[in-house]
N, C-alpha and C positions, 0 to 999 in steps of 0.2 A: 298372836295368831300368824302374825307375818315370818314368824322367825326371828327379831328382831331383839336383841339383847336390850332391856331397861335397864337392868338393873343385877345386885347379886346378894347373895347370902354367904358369909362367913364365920365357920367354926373353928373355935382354938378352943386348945386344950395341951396338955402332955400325955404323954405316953404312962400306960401303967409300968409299975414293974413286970410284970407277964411278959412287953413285951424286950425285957432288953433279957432276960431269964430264959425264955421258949428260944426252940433253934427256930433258924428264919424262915426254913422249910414250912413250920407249920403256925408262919404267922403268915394273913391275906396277903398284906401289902408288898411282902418281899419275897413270898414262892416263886410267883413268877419268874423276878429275877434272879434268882437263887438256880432255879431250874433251868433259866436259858443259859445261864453264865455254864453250866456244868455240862448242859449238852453242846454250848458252841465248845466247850473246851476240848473236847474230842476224846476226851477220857471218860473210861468205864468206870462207874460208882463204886465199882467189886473188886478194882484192882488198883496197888498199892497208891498210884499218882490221882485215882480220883477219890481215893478216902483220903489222902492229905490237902486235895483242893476244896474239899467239903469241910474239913477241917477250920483250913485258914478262913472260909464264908463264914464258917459258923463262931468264931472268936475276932472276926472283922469288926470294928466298933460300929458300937448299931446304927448310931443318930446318921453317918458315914453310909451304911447300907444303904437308907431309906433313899439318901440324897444322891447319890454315885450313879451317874447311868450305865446300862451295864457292859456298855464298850469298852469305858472305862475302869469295870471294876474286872471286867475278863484279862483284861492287861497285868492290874496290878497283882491281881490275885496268883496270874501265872509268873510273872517277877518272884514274888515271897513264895512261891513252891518252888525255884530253882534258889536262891538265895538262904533259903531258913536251916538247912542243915550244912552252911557253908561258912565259915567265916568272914563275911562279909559286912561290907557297912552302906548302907541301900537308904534312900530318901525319895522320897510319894509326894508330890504337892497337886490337891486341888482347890481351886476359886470355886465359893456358891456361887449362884446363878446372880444373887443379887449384889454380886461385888464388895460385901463388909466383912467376910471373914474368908482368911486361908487356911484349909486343912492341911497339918503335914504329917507323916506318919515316915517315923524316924525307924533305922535298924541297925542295932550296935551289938558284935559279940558279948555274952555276958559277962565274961572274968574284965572287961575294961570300960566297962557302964559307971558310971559313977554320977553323984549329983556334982562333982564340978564338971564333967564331961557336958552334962545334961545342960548346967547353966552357959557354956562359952557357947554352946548349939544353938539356945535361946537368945542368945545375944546376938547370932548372925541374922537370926530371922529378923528380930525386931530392926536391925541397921540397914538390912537389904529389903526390907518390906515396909518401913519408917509403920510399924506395928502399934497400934495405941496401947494393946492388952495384950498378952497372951495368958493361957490356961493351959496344960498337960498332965496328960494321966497316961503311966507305964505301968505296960505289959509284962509278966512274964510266964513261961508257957514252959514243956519240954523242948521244946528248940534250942540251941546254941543260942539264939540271936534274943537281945530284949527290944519291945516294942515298944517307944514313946509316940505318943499323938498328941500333936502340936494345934491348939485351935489358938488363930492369931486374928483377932480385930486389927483390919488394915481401911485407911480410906478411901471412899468410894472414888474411884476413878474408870473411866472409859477404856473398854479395849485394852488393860493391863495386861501387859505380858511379863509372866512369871519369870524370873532370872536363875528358873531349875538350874541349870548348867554349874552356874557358879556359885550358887549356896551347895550344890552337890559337893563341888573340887574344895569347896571351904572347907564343907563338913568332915569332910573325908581326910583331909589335910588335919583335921581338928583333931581325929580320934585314932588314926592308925601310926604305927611308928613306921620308919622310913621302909624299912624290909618289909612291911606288909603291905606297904603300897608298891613294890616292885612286884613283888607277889602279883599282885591284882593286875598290875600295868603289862606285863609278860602278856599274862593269860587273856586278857582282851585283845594282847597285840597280836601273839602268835599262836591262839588257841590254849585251854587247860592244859594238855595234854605235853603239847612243847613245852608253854610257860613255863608247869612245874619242873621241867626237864631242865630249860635254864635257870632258873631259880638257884634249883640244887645244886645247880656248878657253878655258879658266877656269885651269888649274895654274898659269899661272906667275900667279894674280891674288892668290895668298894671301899675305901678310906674314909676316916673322916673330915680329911681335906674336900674329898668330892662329894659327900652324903649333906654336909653346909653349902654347899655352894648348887646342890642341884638336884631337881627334883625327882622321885622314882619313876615318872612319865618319859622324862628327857633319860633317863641310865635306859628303859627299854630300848629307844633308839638307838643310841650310845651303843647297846650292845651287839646289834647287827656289826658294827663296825670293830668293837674288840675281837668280838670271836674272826671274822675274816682275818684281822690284824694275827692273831695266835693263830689261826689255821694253817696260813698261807706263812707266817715266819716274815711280813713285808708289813710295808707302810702301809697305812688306813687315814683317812682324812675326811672331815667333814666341816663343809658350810651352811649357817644356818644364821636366821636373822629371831630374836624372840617377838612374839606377839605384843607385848607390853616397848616396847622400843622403837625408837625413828626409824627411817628407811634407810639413814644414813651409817647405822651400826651392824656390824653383822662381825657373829662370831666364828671361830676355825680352831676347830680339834685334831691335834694328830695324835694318833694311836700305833705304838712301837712298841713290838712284843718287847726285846729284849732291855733295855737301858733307856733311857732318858734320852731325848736329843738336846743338842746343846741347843741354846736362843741366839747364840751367835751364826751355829749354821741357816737357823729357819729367818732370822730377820731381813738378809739382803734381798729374799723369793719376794717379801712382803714389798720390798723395794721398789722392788722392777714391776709390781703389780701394781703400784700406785698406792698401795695404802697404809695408812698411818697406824701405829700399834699403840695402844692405848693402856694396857695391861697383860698382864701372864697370870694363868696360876698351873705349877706344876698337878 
């Protein structure tokens, strides 16, 4: 009578089949959200981007719907409708609430999906997430893209913060060949529209002296500096220090449209600048 909390009552059970079968629209628990996801999204149900975002809801794994709040499911859901007819390779990671299991929700074009692809992907999670289990069940759909969903038994700890970042650049590293991540690396760097514009004129310009030695992330940049270098018919140069290295090392690229430069003109500059040269690679 006071208000006063004694006590509580707990029901378990599973879900029937009905409800992983029925769309989520005309299940109770998930209309709501299904509903508000589709009106924050700000698309019309009747025109083509809101019957492909009702789409991706309605093949969303379910046990995932129930749990996802829907800030976070408004996010991802609009991620996988820009991404699903794209050649792309896209990675989802959410922590339940109660810290024992990580959901991941993988996306690999279909012609380079493979079960060994699938095992070295499992293999980062479990090394980067020190995973006790994992389980997966793939998708596949008319989309370009295959969906794997990754449920991984991780131990309970405080305030974990997810290493999204660098299982992305793993995974991605994992499954695309070097050109397709130049591909991608352009178009984040300088819009679709450019990207594929350089793309088309510079991909096939890299050797494979340089596609071993460096990443399609580092050629995006790199390329600001060739095209000026062929533009202009003059020198190009850059200093850069890698993130993985001391403070003490820092690298210098020069870029000459026309011939090589010799290593004898460029080593006396290094001279008079004080620093030591350590390696070359043409």
């Amino acid at each position: 009578s006071k208000g006063e909390v004694v006590g509580e009552r707990r029901f378990l059970g599973l879900y029937t089949a009905r409800v992983y079968n029925e769309r989520p629209d005309e299940i109770p628990l998930l209309r709501r959200k299904f509903q508000s996801v589709m009106k924050r999204s700000g698309f019309l149900r009747d025109d083509y981007a809101g019957k492909e975002l009702e789409q991706i809801l309605t093949v969303y794994p379910r046990d995932e719907l129930f749990q996802i709040e829907p800030e976070e499911l408004l996010k991802v859901a609009k991620s996988i409708l820009y991404i699903q007819e794209r050649r792309r390779i896209e990675l989802f990671m959410r922590e339940d609430v109660y810290g024992q299991f990580v959901t991941c929700l993988a996306f690999f074009p279909r012609d380079i999906y493979n079960t060994e692809l699938r095992l070295k992907v499992e293999q980062v999670l479990v090394d980067r997430l020190e995973a006790e289990d994992v389980e997966f069940v793939t998708h596949f759909s008319e989309s370009v893209l295959a969906r794997v969903q990754f449920t991984i038994r991780v131990p309970q700890v405080e305030n974990r913060q997810l290493p999204m970042a660098e299982i992305r650049e793993k995974v991605i590293e994992l499954a695309q060949s070097w050109r397709d991540g130049l591909s991608e690396a352009l178009s984040e760097a300088y819009g679709e529209e450019q990207g594929n514009e350089l793309y088309r004129l510079w991909a096939g310009g890299f050797p494979p002296s340089y596609t071993d030695m460096f990443s399609p992330r580092r050629a995006a940049i790199d390329l600001e500096h060739i095209a000026a270098s062929a533009n202009n018919h003059d020198l190009a140069m850059s200093f850069y220090r890698a993130l993985e290295e001391d403070e003490s090392t820092l690298h210098f690229k020069l870029f000459y449209p026309d011939e090589p430069l010799p290593l004898s003109d460029v080593m006396p500059i290094f001279d008079n600048l004080g620093f030591r040269v350590i390696g070359e690679h043409p």
